[in-house]
N, C-alpha and C positions, 0 to 999 in steps of 0.2 A: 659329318655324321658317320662316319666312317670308322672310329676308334671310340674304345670302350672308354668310359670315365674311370681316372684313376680312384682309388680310395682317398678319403676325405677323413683327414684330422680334424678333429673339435679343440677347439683352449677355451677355457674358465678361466679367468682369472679376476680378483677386487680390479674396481676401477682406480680408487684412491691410489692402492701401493703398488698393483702391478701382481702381488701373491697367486699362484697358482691355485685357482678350486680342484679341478679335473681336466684328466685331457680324454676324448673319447676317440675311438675311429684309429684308424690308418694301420698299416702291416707293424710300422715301428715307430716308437714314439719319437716327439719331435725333441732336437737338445735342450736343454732349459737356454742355453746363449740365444736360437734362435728364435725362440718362446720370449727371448728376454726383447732381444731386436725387432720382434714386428709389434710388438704394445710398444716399445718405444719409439718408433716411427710415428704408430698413430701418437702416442702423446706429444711428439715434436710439433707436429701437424696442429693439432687441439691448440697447443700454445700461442702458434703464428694465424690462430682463427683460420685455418683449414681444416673441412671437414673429410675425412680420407676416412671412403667407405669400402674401397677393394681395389686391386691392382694385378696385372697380367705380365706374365714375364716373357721372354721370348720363347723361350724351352716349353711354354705351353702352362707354367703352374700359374695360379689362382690365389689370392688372398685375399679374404672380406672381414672387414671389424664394422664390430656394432657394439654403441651401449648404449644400454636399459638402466633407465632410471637413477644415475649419475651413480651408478653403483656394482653394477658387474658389465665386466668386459667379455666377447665371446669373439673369437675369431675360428674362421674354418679356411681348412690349409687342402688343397688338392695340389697332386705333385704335377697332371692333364691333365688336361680335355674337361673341366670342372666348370660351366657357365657361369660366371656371377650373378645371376640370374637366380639361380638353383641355389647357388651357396648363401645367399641373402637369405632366400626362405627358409634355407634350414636354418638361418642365425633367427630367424624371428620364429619360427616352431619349436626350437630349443626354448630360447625365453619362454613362451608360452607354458611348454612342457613343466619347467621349471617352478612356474606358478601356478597350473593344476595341480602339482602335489604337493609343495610345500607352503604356496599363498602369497604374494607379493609382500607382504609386512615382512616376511620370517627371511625377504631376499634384499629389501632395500635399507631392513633397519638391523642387520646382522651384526654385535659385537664383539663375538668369539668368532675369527674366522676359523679355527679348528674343530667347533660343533658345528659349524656349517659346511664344513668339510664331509664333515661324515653325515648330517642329514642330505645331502645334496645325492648321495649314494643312492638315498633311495626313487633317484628320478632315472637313473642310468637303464633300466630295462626300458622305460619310454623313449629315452636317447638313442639306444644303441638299434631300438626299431624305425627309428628313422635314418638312420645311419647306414645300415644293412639295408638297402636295396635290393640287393638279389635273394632274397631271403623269400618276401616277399612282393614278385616281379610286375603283377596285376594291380599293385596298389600304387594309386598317384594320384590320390587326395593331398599329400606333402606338398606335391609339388601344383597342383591346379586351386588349391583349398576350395575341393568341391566335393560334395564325399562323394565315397565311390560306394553303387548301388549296383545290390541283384532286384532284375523284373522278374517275381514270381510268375508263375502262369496262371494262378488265381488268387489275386491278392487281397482281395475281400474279406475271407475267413478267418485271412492271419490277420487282417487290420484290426475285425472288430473281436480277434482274442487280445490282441495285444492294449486294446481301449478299455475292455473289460477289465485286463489285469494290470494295468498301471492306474486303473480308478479306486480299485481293491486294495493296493498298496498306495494309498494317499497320496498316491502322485501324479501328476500331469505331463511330465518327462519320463518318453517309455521307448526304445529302442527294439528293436529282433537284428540280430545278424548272422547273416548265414556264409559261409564261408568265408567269415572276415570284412564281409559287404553287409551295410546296410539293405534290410527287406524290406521294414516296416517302421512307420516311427509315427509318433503322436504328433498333431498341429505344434503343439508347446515345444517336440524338441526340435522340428524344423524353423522353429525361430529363434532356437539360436544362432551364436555368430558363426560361420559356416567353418573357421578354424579351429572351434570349440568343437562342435561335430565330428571335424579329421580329428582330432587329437584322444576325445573320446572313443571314436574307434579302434584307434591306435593303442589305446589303453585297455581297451578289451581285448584286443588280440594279445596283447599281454598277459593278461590276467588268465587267459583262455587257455595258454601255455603252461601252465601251472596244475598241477594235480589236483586241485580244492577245483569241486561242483560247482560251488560257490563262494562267496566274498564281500565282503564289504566294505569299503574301504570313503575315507574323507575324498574329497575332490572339489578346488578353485576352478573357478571358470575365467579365465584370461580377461575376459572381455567382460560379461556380464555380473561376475560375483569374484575379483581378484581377491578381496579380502575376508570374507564368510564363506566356509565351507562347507559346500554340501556332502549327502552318504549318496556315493552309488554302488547300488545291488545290483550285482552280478549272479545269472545262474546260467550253468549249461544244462542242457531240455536236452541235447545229443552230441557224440560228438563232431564238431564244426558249428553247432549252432547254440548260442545265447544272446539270454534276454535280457535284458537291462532298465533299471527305472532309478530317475535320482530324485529322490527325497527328504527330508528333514527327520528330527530325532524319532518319529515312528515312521513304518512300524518294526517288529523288531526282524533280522535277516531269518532266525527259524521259524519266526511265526510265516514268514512268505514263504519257505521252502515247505514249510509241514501243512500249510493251508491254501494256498493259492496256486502255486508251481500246475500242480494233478490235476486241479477243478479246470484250467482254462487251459492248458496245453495236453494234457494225455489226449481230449480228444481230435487233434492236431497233430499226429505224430508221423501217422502215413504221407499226410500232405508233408511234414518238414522234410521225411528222408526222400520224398519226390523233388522239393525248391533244391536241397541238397546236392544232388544226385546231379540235378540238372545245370546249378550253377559251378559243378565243377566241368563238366563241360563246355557250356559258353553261359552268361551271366544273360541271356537273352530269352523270352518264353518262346516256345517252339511255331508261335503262327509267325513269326518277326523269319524272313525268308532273305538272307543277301544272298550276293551274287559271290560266285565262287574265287574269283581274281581279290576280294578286301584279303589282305592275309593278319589285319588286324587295323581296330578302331575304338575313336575315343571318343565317345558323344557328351558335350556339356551344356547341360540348361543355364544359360546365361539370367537367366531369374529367379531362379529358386538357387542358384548354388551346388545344382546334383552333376555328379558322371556315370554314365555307364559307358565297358571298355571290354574289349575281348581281341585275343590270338590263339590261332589255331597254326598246330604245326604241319598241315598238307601242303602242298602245292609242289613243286620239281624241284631237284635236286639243287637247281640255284639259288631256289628260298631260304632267305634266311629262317635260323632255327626259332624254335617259339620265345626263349629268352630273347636272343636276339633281336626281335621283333619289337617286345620292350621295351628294350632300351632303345632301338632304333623312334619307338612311337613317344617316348619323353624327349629324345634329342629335336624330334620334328615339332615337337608343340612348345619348347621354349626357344627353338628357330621360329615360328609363326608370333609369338607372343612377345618376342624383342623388336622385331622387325614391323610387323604390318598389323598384327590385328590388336585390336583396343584390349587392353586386361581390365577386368571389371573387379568389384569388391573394393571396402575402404582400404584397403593396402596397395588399392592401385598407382593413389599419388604419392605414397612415399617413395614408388618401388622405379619412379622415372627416368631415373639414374641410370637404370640399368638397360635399357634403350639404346640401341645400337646409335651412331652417329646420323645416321642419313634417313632416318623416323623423323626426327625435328621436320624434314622438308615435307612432309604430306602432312602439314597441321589441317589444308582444305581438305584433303581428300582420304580416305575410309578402304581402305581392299577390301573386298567379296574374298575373295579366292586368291591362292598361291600353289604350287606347285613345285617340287622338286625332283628332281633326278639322280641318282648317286651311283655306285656301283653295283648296291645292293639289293638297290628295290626303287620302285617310283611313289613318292610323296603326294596327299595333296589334304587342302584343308579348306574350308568352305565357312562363312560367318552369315549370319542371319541376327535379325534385331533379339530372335529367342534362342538361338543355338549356336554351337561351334564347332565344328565336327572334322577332325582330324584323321585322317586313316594311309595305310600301305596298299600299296599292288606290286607287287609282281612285274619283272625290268621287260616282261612279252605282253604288257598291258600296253597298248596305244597310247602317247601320253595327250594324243587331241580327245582319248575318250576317259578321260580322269576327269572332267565335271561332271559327265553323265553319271557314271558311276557312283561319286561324290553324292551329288541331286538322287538317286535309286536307293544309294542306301539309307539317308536321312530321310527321306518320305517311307522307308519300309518299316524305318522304326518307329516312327511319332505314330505313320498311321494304325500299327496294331499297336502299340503301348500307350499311346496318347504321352511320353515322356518328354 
């Protein structure tokens, strides 16, 4: 837990011929020989009916191939400290990525690889935001596919504007997000698959980057709709925060921005720059009271598929800084999720593989709680039949009073948020 994760190459390439689509990620590109030699490993492999999904070298790098639909190959290259764990999901986020915007048909039945070349471009800003990590250090829906939520401190008003206005725009899939976090969402879109969810966020923070108010643009849904696309409407209300509803061929994007936008949000606008305000400080409503030693945590509703997470940078001069904290709090939750605690969601059975060795021996038996120590800071994570809840202290925290701790913070949050 100690060393930072090196940056992470992406490969693209046909499954068939081995052809390069893209390569994304890394300080410098990787050579085409060596790009040549890890697809040809795995195809030695395929040949002798071995399925070779990732490999570790001694020097610490990382290699994971995956393919999708007997027709694109993606591999992800870390030079360290890269879990396979992590590189997996980005190889299956990528895929995904890839079929919200272009649609599985236009990726599995591709004849011209060189117009596929250049359509595949326009998936690269949703790539490279997964890719860029430090970009955005608070999001780890990628990595949990849980999305990641702000708790308003009065979430009522924005629920039922938000039900009003995705009723108005003939749709039942209605989003609010406020600083890149879900706030608010309709029953409809918390049913979908909870990586449809991260990824649609992910693509709003994209789009949110971009100078246009608004937008509107086609979108596959991985799981629920890979091959009919739908429109999702994008509008920013302020900046950091937009709304979003995915709908079919009405209504049209001006008729919502010139008729609907004013009616159900202008009177809303003191409350957004108050959610605003507040979630860039901590993603928490102000009655939710921790103890001052968490210097950051990751709480996941194991039923519904939500997270909320938050770091603050106080504590003594030995604390690690607020990034660091981040990264320190993804290293500790795919330490907890390889080793001892059950991962939920249908990807969980694919993802077995990735299971440290000595997991196989506790087939009877279930951890509560783990804890770790390091130089930096003291770990601990806590599992319940409804929760998972991961967090930091501080190396002057006791480490016999890291349950309690653990146990005060998760009862401070469910009991003011009911989360």
């Amino acid at each position: 837990m100690t060393h930072q994760d090196a940056s992470i190459q992406l490969v693209c390439l046909t499954a068939s011929s081995g052809v390069p689509l893209f390569t994304r990620g890394g300080s410098r590109q990787l050579p085409f020989s060596i790009i040549g030699s890890l697809n040809g490993v795995h195809m030695f492999g395929s040949g002798q009916n071995v399925a070779l999904s990732g490999c570790e070298s001694h020097g610490g790098g990382s290699v994971a191939w995956r393919l999708f639909q007997d027709s694109v190959m993606l591999m992800a290259v870390s030079a360290g400290g890269g879990k396979r764990f992590h590189l997996r999901r980005l190889l299956d986020n990528v895929w995904s990525c890839m079929v919200m915007v272009l649609g599985q048909d236009e990726l599995t039945n591709a004849r011209n690889v060189e117009r596929l070349k250049r359509d595949l471009r326009s998936c690269f800003g949703l790539i490279d935001e997964l890719l860029d990590e430090e970009r955005r250090p608070g999001v780890l829906g990628h990595l949990t596919h849980c999305a990641d939520c702000l708790l308003p401190p009065d979430p009522a008003p924005l629920h039922e504007a938000l039900r009003g206005f995705a009723q108005a725009a003939e749709s039942e899939f209605g989003c609010l997000m406020i600083g890149g976090r879900v706030a608010a969402a309709t029953e409809m879109w918390w049913r979908l698959a909870p990586q449809e969810i991260v990824l649609l966020s992910a693509l709003t923070r994209v789009l949110s980057d971009s100078a246009a108010a608004s937008c509107d643009c086609p979108v596959f849904l991985p799981r629920g709709s890979p091959t009919v696309a739908h429109r999702l409407l994008r509008f920013r209300l302020l900046p950091g925060i937009e709304v979003c509803v995915l709908c079919g061929p009405t209504p049209s994007l001006r008729h919502v921005e010139s008729d609907l936008l004013g009616r159900f949000w202008s009177p809303l606008a003191d409350s957004l720059r108050g959610c605003l305000a507040a979630g860039e400080r901590r993603r928490l409503p102000p009655s939710v009271s921790l103890r001052p030693d968490v210097l950051a945590f990751l709480l996941v509703n194991r039923e519904n598929r939500r997270s909320v997470s938050g770091a603050w940078t106080g504590g003594d001069a030995t604390s690690p800084s607020g990034t660091r904290r981040w990264e320190l709090l993804k290293r500790f939750y795919i330490f907890c999720v390889t080793r001892y605690f059950k991962r939920d969601g249908p990807e969980a059975d694919q993802e077995e593989g990735d299971a440290e060795d000595f997991v196989h021996g506790f087939s009877s038996h279930q951890p509560f709680q783990c804890y770790l120590v390091s130089d930096e800071c003291k770990s601990f994570a806590l599992q319940t039949p409804e929760h998972q809840l991961f967090l930091l202290a501080p190396l002057t925290a006791p480490t016999f009073a890291l349950g309690s701790i653990g146990t005060q913070t998760l009862e401070s949050i469910i009991t003011a948020t009911g989360f």
